[in-house]
N, C-alpha and C positions, 0 to 999 in steps of 0.2 A: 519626927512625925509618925504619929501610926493611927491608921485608918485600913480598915478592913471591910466593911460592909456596911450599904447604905443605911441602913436602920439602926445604926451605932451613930451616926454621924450628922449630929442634930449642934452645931455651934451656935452661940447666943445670934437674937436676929441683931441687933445693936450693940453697942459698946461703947463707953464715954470715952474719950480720948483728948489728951493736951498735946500729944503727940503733933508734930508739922506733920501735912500730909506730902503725897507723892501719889502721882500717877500718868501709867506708862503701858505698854501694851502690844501687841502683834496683831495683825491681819492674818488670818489664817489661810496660808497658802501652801501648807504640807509645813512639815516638819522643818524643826530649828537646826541650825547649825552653829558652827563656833563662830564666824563673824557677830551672830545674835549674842552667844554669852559671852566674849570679850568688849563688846557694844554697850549691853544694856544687863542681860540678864545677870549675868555674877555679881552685878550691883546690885541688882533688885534682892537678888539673896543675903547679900553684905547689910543690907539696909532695914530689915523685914524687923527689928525690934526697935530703931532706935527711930522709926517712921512709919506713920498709921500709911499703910501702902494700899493702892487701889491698882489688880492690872487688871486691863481691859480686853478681850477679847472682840478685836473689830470684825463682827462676821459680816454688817454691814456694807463694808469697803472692801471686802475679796467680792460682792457685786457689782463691780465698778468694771474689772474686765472677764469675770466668769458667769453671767445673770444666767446663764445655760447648765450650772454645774452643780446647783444650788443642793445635791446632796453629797458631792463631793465637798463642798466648804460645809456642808454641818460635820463629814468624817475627821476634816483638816481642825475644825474648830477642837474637838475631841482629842484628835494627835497633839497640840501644841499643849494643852493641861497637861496631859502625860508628859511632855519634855518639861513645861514648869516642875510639876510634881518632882520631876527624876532629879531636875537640876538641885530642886531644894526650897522652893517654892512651899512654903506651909499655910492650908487654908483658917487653919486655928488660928494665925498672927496676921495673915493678909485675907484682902478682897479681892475674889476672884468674879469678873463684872460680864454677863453678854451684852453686848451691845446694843442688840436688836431688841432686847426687853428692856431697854431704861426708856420709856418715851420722851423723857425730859431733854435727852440729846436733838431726837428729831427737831423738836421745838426749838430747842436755843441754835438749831443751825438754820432755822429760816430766819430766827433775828438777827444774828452775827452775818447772814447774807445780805443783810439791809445795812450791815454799815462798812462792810468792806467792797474796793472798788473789784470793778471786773478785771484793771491791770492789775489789781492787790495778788490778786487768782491766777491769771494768768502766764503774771511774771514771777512766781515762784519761782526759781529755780530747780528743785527740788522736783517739781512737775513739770518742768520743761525736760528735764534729765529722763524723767519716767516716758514722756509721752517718744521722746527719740530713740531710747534703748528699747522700748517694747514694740518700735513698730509702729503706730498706732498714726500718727501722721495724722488724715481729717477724718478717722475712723471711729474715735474716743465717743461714748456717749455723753451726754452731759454730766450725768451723773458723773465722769470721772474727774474734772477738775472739781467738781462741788463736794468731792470728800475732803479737799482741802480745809472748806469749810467746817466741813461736818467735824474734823479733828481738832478742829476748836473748840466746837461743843462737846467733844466726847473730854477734854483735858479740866474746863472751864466749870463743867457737869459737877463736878470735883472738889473745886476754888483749891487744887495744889499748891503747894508754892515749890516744888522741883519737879523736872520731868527729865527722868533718866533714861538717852536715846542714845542714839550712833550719830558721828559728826554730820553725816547726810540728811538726818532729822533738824537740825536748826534751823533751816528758812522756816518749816512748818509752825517750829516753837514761835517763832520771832511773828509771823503773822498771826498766830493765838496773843501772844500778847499786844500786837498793835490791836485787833480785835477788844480785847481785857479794858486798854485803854481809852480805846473811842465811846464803848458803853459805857463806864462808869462816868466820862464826861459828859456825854450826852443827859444821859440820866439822874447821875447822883452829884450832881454838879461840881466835878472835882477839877478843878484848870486843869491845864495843858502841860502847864510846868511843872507840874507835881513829879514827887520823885516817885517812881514806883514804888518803893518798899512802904512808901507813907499810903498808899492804896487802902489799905484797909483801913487804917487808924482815920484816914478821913472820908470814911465814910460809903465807899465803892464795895461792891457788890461782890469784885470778881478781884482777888488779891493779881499781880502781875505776876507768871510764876516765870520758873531758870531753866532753863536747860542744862541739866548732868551727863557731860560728856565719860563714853565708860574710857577706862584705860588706854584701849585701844582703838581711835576713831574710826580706823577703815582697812577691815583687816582684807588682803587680795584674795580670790581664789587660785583654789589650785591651776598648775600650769604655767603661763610665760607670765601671772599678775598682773596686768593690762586691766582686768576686771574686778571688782570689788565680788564677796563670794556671796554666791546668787542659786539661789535653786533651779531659776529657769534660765542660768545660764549653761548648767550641769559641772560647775566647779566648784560644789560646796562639799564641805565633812560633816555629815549630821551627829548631832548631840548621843543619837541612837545607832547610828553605825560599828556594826561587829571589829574586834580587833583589825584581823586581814584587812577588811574594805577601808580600815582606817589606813592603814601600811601600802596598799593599794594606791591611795588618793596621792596621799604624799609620795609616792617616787614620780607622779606624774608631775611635779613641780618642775619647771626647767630653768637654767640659772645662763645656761650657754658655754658654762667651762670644761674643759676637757681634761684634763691632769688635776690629782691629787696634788702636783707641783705645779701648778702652774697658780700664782695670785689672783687672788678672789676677790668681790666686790663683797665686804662685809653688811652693805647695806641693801644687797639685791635681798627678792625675793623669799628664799630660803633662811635666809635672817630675819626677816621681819614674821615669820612663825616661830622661829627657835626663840627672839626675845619675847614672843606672846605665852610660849606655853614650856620653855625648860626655866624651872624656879629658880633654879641656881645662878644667881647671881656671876658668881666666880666662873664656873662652868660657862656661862658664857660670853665672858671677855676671855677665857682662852680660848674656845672654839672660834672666836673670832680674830686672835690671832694669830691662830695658827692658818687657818683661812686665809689671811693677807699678805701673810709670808710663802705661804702653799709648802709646809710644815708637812706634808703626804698628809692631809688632810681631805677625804674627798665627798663630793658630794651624797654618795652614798649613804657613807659612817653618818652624816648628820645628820639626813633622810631616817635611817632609823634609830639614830637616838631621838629626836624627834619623835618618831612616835610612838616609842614609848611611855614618852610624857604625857603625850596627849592619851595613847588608853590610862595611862595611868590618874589622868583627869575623869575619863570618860569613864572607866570602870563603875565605880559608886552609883553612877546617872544611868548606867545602864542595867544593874541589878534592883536599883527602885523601880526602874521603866516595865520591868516584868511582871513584878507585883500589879500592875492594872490592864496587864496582858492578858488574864489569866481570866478567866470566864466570870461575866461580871461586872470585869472594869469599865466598861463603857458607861454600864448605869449608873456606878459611883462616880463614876467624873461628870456624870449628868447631873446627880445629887451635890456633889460640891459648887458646880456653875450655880444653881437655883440657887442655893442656900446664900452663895455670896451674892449675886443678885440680887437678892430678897433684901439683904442689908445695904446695898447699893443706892436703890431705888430710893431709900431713904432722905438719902445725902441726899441724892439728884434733886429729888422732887421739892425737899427744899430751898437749893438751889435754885430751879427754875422759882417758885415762889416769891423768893428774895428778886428775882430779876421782874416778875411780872407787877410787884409792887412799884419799883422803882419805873416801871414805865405806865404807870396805872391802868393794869391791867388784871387788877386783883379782884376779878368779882365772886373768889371762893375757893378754897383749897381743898387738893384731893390728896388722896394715898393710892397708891398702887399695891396691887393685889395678886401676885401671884396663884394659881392652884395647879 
């Protein structure tokens, strides 16, 4: 990828494609970390030629618990392209989509609110999880479980058929597709029996899409691992974190062993990093048994070989991440959001089209119009 300055950086608005699509996306809530690229993101990159890929920028749904902060999530929005970009994230081969400009979402989340129940919402688990870890108890505004919805319509916007998350995104997937299903029944009269993948071919609207689980489903944060890694828990490693800070995080890991001799639980904590991010296969089935035999193997030595791997992951991601450091880049990452946007809306508006026909509701089609 090479991009330099807005005024170079003019990509086609459209593109024909036979390509499956996929799309997938972050809330902007500050900067990424490695549970995000062992999750989602190293896929999204693994994936970007051999699938017409749409990621979305939900700036929408960081209003759910920050409505007060609203230019701290246009900064956040900003930092997470820079981590796409650094990751590897190319706007030439993907769509980079804001949220808050496809109006075609708004709309399909108040029809998709007409056909799923209030326990559909509710009983997510996935927002049951959120509303007890954050606090939030009878505090939550409305708008916070209606983003559930609304993740419908941002996936649906699309008509994907893969949606590459973390295992704690599947309740969401699973009610976008019971969602997928009730519509195209209702409207495009497809039984009930019908198999999903036959969705399109007869005749629905809204294809059933999958959920792509990345490698790794739930990578812990740093410390005793009790926690999955979380920014506002403050046990995460950002994608952007300097070497040190990275060598830092990691001795903060605790496993509870004391002796280089003394046997190890190969499957605690501190292994579940070494088999996410030291490549070497071989490397680490001895590091693991030498650990189980307590071979003077100590927590330490793994600690920093460890993270070596991971600068050594992180390095590339963070000499791209400079290049839009550098006075300027803000505007270009403002130029790449529009730009993809722009061919976004496209999709969308289609989409929504194909939905308002099917419930006749078509009295004229528009285009959206950026300037």
């Amino acid at each position: 990828m090479h991009i330099r300055n807005p005024s170079t950086y003019h990509p086609p608005l459209m593109t024909t494609t036979v390509k499956p699509r996929i799309l997938t996306g972050d809330t902007p809530t500050g900067r990424l970390h490695l549970g995000h690229w062992v999750g989602s993101v190293e896929r999204r990159v693994a994936l970007q030629d051999k699938y017409d890929c749409y990621f979305l920028l939900a700036n929408m749904h960081a209003f759910t618990t920050r409505a007060d902060k609203s230019a701290d999530i246009r900064q956040d929005t900003i930092e997470i392209v820079k981590d796409w970009l650094a990751a590897g994230i190319d706007p030439n081969r993907s769509t980079i989509v804001l949220q808050t400009e496809i109006p075609a979402i708004a709309e399909l989340t108040w029809f998709f609110a007409m056909l799923l129940s209030f326990n559909d919402v509710m009983g997510n688990p996935t927002l049951v999880h959120e509303l007890e870890t954050k606090g939030l108890a009878d505090k939550y505004s409305f708008g916070f479980p209606m983003y559930t919805v609304g993740q419908c319509a941002d996936i649906l916007a699309f008509r994907p058929e893969l949606i590459p998350v973390g295992e704690d995104q599947e309740p969401h997937i699973e009610m976008c597709r019971k969602a997928a299903r009730k519509f195209n029944q209702l409207f495009c009269g497809i039984k009930s029996d019908a198999k999903d993948e036959d969705y399109p071919r007869l005749g629905g609207v809204f294809p059933i899409p999958r959920a792509l689980i990345g490698r790794i489903g739930r990578l812990p944060g740093v410390g005793d691992g009790k926690q999955k890694m979380s920014k506002s828990l403050g046990n995460a490693i950002f994608l952007s974190d300097p070497e040190k800070e990275v060598q830092k995080k990691i001795n903060k890991i605790t496993t509870g062993r004391q002796s280089p001799t003394e046997p190890g639980d190969p499957n605690n904590i501190l292994f579940k990093f070494v088999e996410a991010f030291i490549t070497d296969s071989a490397r680490v089935a001895e590091l693991k048994d030498r650990y189980q035999r307590g071979d003077n193997i100590g927590d330490g030595h793994i600690k920093q070989e460890l993270a070596v791997a991971i600068n050594t992951l992180l390095e590339p991601m963070r000499a791209r991440r400079a290049e839009f450091e550098k006075p300027g880049g803000d505007d270009l990452i403002i130029d790449i959001i529009r730009s993809g946007t722009a061919r976004a809306n496209v999709v969308a508006e289609e989409t929504l089209h194909m939905a308002k026909q099917a419930m006749k509701l078509d009295f004229g089609k528009r285009s959206v119009r950026w300037t």
